[in-house]
N, C-alpha and C positions, 0 to 999 in steps of 0.2 A: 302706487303708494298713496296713502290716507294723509291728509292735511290731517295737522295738529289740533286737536281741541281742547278748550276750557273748562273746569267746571267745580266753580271755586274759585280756591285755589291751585286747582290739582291741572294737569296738561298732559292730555295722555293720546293716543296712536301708536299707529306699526307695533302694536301688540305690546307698550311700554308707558310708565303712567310716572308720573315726578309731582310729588307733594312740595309746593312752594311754602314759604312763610307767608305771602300774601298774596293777592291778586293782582297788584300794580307789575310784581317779579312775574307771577303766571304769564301775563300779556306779553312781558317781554321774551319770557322765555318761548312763548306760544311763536312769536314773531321770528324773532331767530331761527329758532328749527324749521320755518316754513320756508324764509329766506335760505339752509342751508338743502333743504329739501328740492328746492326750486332750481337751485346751483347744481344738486348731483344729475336733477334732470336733466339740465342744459349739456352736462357734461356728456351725459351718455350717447344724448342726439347727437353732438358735437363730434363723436367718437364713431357713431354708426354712420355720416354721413364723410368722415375723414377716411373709413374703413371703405367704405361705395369709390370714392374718390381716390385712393389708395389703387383699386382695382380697376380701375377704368386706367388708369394711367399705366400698370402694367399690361392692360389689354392693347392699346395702341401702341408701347413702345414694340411687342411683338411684332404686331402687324406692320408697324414701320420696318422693323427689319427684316420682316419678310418682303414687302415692296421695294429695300433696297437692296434684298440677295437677285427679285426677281429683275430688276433697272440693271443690276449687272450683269447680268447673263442676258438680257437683251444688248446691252452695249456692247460686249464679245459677238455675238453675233452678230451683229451690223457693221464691227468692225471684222469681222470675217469675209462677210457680202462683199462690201467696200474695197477687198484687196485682192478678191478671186475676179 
């Protein structure tokens, strides 16, 4: 995504342009939109790296319950050794 530009009064990016009454509104409007532009980006990393982290955690609970189907089936059999 394209940070927001000036020019004028005008403030335009991402394919979308806003005629202000002045420059002083321009600036602020310029600012805002970068501040909420900067926000959607955090959001999205925030969400690719909650998605990574989402998946990592269902990768190990498997494997955990694979290590503890395989722990019981060793302890049946040691407790099998143990009584023959």
């Amino acid at each position: 995504m394209s940070k927001w530009q000036i020019q004028g009064s005008r403030v335009y990016g991402n394919g979308q342009s806003y005629n202000c009454t002045n420059k002083v509104t321009a600036e602020q409007l310029q600012s805002t939109l970068n501040q909420y532009e900067t926000t959607v980006n955090l959001h999205r990393n925030l969400d690719k790296q909650f998605d990574n982290i989402t998946r990592q955690l269902i990768q190990t609970n498997l494997s955990l319950n694979i290590l503890k189907d395989d722990m019981e089936k060793l302890t049946k059999e040691l407790q099998n050794v143990s009584t023959d």
